[in-house]
C-alpha positions in Angstrom: 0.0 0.0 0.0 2.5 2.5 1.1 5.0 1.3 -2.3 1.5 2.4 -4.1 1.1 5.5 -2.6 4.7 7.0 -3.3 4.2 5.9 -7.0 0.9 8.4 -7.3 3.3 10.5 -5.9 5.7 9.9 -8.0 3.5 10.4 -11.1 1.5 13.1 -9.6 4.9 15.5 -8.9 6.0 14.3 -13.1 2.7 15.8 -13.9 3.1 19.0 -12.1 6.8 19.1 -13.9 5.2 18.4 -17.2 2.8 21.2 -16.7 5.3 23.8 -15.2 7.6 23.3 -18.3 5.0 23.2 -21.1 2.8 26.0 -19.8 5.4 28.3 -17.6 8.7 27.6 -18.7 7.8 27.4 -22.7 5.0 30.5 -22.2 8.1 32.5 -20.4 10.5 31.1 -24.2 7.5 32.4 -26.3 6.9 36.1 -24.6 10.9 36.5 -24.5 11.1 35.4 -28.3 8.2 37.3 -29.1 9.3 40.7 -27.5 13.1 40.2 -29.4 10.8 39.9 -32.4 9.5 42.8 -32.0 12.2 44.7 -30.9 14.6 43.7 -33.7 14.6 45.7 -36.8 15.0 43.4 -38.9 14.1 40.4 -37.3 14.3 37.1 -39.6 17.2 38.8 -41.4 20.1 36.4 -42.8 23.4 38.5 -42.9 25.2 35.8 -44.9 22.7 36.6 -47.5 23.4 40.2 -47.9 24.9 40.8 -51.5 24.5 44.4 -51.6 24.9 47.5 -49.6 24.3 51.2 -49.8 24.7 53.9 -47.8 25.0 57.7 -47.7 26.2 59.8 -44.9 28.3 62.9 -43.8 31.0 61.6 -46.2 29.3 60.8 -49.1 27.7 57.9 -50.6 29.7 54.1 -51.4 27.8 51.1 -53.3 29.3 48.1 -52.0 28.9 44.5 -53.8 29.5 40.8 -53.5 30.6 39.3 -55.7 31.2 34.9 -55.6 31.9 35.4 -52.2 34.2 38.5 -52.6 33.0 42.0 -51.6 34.3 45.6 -54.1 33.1 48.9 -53.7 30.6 49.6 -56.5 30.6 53.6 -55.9 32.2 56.1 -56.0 35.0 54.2 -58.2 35.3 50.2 -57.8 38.1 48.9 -56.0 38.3 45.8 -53.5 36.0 46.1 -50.2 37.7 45.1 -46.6 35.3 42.0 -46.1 35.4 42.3 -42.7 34.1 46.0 -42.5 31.5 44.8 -44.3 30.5 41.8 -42.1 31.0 44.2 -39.2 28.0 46.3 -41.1 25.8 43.1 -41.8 26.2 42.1 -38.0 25.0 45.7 -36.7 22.0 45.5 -38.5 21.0 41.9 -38.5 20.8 42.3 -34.7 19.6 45.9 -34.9 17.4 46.8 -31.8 15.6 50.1 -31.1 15.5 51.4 -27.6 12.8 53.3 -27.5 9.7 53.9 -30.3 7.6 56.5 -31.0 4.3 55.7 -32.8 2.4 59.3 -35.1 5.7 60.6 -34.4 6.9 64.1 -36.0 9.3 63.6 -38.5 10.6 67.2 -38.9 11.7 67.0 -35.1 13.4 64.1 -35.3 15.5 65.3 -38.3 13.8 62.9 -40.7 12.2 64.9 -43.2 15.7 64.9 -44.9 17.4 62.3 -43.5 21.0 62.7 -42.6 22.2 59.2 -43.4 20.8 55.8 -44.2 21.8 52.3 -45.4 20.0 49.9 -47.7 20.9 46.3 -47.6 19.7 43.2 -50.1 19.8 39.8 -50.1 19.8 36.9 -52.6 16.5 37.4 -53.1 16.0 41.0 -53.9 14.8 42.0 -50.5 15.8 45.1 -49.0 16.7 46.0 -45.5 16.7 50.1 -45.4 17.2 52.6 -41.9 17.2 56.0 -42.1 18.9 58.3 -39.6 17.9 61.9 -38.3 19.3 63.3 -35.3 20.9 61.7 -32.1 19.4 62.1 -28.7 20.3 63.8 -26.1 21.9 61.3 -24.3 22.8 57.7 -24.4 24.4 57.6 -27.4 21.4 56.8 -29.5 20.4 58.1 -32.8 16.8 58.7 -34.6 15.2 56.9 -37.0 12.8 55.5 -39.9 11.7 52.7 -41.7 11.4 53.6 -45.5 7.8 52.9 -46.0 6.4 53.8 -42.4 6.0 57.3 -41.9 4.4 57.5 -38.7 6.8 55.5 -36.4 10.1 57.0 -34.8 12.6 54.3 -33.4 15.6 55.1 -31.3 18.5 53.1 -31.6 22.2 52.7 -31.2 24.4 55.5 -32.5 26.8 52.8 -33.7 24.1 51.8 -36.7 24.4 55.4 -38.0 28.4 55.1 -37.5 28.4 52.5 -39.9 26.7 54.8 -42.6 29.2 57.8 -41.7 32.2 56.0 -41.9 35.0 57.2 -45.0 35.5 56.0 -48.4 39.0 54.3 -47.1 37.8 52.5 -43.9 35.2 50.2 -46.6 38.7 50.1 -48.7 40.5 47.1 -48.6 44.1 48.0 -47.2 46.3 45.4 -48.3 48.7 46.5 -51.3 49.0 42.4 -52.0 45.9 40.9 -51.4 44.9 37.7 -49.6 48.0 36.0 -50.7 48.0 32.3 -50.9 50.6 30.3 -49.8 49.8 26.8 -51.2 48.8 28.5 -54.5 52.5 30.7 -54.8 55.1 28.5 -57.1 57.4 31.4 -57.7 59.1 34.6 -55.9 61.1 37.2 -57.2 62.9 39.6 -54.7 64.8 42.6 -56.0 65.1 45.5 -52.8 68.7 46.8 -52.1 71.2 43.9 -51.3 68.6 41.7 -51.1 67.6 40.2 -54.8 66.8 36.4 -55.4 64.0 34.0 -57.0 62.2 30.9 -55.1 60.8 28.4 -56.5 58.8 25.9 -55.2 59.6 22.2 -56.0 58.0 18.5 -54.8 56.0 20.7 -52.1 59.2 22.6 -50.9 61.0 26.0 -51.6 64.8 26.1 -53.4 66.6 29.5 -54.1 67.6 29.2 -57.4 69.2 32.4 -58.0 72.0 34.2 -57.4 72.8 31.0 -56.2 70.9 27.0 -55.6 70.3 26.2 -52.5 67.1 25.0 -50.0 65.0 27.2 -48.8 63.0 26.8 -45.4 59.8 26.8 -46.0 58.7 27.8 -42.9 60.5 31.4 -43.7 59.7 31.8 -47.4 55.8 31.8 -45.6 57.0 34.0 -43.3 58.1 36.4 -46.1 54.2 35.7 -48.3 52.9 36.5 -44.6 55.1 39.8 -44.1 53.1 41.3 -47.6 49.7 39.7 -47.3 49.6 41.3 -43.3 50.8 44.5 -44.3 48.0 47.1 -44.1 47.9 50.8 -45.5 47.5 54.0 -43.4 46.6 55.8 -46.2 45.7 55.1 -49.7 46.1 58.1 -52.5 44.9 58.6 -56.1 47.6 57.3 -58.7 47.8 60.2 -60.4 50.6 61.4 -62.4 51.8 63.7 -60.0 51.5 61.9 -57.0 53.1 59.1 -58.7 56.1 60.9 -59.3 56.3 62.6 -55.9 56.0 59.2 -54.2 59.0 57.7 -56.5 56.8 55.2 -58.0 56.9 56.3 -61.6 59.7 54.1 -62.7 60.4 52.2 -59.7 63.6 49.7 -59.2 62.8 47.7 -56.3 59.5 45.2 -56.2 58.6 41.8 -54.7 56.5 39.3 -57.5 54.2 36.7 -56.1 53.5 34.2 -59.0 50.8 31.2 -59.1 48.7 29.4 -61.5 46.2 32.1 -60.6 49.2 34.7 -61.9 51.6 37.4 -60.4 50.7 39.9 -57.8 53.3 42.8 -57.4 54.5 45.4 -55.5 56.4 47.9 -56.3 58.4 50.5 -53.2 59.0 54.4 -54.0 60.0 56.8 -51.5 60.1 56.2 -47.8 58.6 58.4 -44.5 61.5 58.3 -41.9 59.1 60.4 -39.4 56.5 58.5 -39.9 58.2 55.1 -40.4 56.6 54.2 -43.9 56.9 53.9 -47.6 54.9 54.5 -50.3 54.4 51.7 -52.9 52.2 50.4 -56.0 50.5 46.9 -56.7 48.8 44.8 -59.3 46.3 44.1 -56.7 44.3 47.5 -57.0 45.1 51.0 -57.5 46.4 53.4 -55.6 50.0 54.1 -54.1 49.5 53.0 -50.6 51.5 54.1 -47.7 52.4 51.0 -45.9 54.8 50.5 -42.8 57.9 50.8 -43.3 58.8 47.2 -41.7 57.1 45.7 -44.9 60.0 46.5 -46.5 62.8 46.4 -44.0 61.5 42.8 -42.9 62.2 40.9 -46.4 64.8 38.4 -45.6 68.2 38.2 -47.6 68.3 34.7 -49.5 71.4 33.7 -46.7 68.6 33.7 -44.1 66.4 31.4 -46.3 69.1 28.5 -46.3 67.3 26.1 -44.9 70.6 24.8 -42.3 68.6 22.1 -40.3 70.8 19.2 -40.0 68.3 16.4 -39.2 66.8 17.2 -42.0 63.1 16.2 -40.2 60.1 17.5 -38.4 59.5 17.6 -35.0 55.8 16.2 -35.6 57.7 13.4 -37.2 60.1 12.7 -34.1 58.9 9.9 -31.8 61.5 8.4 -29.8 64.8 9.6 -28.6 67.4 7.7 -27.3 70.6 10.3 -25.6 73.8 9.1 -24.5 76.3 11.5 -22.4 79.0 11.0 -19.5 77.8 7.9 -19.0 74.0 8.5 -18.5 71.5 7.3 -21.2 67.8 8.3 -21.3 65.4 6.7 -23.7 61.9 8.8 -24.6 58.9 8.0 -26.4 56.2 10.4 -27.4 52.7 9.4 -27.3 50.0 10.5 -29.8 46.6 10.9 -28.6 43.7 12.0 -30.2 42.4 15.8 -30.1 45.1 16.4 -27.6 49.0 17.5 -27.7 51.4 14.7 -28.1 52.8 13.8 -24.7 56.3 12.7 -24.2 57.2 10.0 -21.3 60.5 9.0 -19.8 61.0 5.1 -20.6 64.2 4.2 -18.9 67.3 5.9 -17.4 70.9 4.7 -16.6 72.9 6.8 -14.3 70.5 9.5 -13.7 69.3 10.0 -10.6 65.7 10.8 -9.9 65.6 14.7 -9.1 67.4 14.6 -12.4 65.2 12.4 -14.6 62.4 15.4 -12.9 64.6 17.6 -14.8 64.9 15.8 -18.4 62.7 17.7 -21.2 62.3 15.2 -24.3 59.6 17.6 -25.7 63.4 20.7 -25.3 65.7 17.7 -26.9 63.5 17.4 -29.7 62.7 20.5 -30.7 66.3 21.8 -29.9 67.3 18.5 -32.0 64.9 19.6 -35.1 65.6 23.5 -35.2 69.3 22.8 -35.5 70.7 25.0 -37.8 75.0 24.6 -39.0 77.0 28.1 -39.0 79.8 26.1 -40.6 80.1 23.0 -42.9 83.6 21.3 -42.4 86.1 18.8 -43.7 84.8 15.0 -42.8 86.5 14.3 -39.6 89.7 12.0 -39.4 88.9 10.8 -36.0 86.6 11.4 -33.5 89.1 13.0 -31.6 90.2 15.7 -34.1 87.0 17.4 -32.9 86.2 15.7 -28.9 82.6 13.7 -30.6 84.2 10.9 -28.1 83.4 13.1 -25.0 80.2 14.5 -26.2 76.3 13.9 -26.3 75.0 11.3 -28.5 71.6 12.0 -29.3 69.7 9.4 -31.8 66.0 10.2 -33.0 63.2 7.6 -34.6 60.3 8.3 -36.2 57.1 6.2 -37.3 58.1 2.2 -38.0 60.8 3.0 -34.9 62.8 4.2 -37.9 66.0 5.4 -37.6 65.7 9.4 -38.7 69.5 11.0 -37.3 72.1 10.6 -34.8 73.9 13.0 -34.2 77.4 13.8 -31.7 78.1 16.8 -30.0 82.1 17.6 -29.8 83.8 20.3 -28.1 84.0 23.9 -28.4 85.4 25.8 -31.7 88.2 28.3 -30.7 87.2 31.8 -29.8 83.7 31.6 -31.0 80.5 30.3 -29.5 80.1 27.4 -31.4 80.6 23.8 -31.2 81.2 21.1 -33.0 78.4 18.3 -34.4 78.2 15.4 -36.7 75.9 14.1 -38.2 76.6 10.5 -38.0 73.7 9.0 -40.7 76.0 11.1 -43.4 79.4 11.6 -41.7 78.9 15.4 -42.3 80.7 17.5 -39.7 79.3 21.2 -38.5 79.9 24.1 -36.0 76.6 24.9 -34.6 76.0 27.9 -32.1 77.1 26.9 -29.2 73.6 27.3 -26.9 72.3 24.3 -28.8 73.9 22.4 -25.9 71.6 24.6 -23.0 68.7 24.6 -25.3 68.7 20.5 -24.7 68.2 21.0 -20.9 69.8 17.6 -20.1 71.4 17.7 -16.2 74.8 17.7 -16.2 75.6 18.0 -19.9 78.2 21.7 -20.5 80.5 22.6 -22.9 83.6 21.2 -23.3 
């Protein structure tokens, strides 16, 4: 009897939760989704939709356009749009709220007899999204304003919507003087500024320098360089007339960096520099204009030396999954561990004459990164004997990848006279290197100093 009663209980309290939640907690959904419907402007509105935009306001009037996925400025002149100005304006308004509303409203004293700015937005299919501004408030920060159509309602809304309709020609501008570079898509470089002039090309999913002389290239740093342009924004952009582009240098300029694809080349071209202001002024395939850009743009593009790629393992550090170290005696083996969605984690395996505040001390994840970013200053005669360069008092340090493959060993000798460098062999190709001489800190193996 008494199991019976606490199961009418049971059902009787699931009832009362059943009815709280269908006609309390869903009414309570419904009112708050109703009220943001009414509230919101544009309510239903689908931003990524929006394929055109106009606007007028106290600096004139810009068309702007989308075109597969890109967006240009249509008016006053065409010309590449900054896509994320313009998903800044599609955001405002697709969320658009008014404050406060005024229903057989006055126009003439809101200032929207003659409207002092407005936008117009239009989707894929046709529709249009239009606001009309008057004056601001007195306080808050909020602004006046209309729906085309509707001439006896006054809203009041955030001053930031009319901001968007005020804003100059050049903050709808895109700034970049290169473009959205692509790194995958870029086979070829050409570099001619100052001391610095060489060609890249890339080959079997790497970069080589093949002029002024052959060598490869890191890859890592020629992205670095396609980065350093495609980042580079302008604080100004001026008319290329003919004046302008004579006063800026740029008529018959000598110095440019070509970015060349399947797609084609985009190029830029470097005129006069702004020490007080730390720019330079230069010219691009990309769009018109001469763009004032900073001056690190420039100053940043690497001389081919610093392209070399000088890794001795010749590997990745991804590709690095067991290390085995010998040195005074102590050995340490290491295995990384891949797991998914998280990083790679490294774990001690076994030790030999390492004691156990010192094995706390032992960084596989330093060793391989150190091993992996090794880069030679010097490549020397093969050596006669281990001795001729102390590899029989060093650190061995031997690295295996996927299949427990062997991918290098290498041997750490001692130190090159009067520099801060030591010596290193590679002992897969017998090769023999001075390396800077920190590469023995960087491994942060106890116990392990120059010798």
């Amino acid at each position: 009897m008494k199991s019976k009663q606490i199961l009418v209980s049971l059902i009787v309290l699931c009832l009362l939760g059943a009815y709280y939640f269908f006609f309390e907690v869903k009414k309570k959904q419904d009112d708050e989704t109703a009220k943001k419907q009414k509230e919101t402007l544009f309510y239903g509105m689908d931003r990524d939709k929006v394929v055109d935009a106009a606007l007028f306001g106290k600096n004139g009037k810009v068309g702007l356009k989308n075109e597969g996925g890109s967006w240009f400025i249509e008016k006053p002149f065409r010309a590449p749009a900054d896509k994320n100005m313009v998903e800044e304006l599609t955001r405002q308004f697709s969320g658009a709220v008014y404050t406060d509303k005024f229903d057989n409203g006055g126009f003439s004293q809101y200032g929207l007899v003659t409207p002092a700015a407005g936008v117009t937005l239009t989707d894929t299919a046709g529709k249009k999204y239009e606001m009309n501004f008057g004056l601001d408030s007195a306080a808050g920060g909020n602004v006046y304003c209309s729906m085309p159509g509707n001439t006896s309602t006054v809203y009041m809304v955030s001053g930031i919507l009319k901001g968007e309709a005020d804003k100059k020609l050049f903050d709808w501008r895109d700034k970049r003087v290169a473009g959205n570079l692509d790194d995958a898509a870029i086979t070829k470089i050409n570099v001619d500024v100052k001391n610095k002039k060489y060609t890249l090309v890339k080959k079997d999913g790497g970069w080589e320098i093949t002029g002024p002389f052959t060598d490869k290239a890191r890859t890592d740093r020629v992205n670095a360089l396609i980065d350093n342009f495609r980042s580079s924004q302008a604080s100004n952009i001026e008319d290329a007339s003919k004046a302008d582009i004579s006063a800026r240098k740029l008529a018959s300029p000598r110095e440019y960096a070509a970015f060349s694809g399947v797609s084609g080349t985009t190029e830029v071209y470097f005129g006069a520099m702004d020490a007080k202001k730390n720019t330079i002024f230069c010219r691009g395939s990309y769009q018109e204009g001469i763009f004032e850009i900073p001056d690190y743009t420039y100053k940043n593009i690497q001389k081919a030396e610093d392209l070399v790629d000088r890794r001795i393992a010749g590997v990745d550090e991804k590709d690095i999954l067991r290390l085995n170290i010998k040195y005074s005696g102590r050995e340490i083996i290491a295995v990384k561990t891949m797991k998914k969605n998280a990083p790679p984690v490294w774990e001690i395996r076994s030790v030999k004459n390492i004691s156990g505040k010192e094995k706390s001390l032992v960084s596989p994840s330093s060793v391989s990164y150190a091993l992996a970013n090794l880069e030679y200053k010097q490549k020397l005669p093969a050596a006669q004997s281990q001795m001729d360069y102390g590899f029989y008092a060093g650190c061995e340090i031997s690295a295996y990848g996927k299949d427990d493959a062997l991918l290098i060993t290498i041997d750490t000798g001692r130190k090159f006279p009067d520099k801060n460098e030591i010596y290193v062999k590679n002992i897969s190709s017998g090769e023999v290197y001075t390396v800077d001489g920190s590469f023995i800190s960087s491994l942060n193996l106890p116990g392990l100093e120059e010798k």
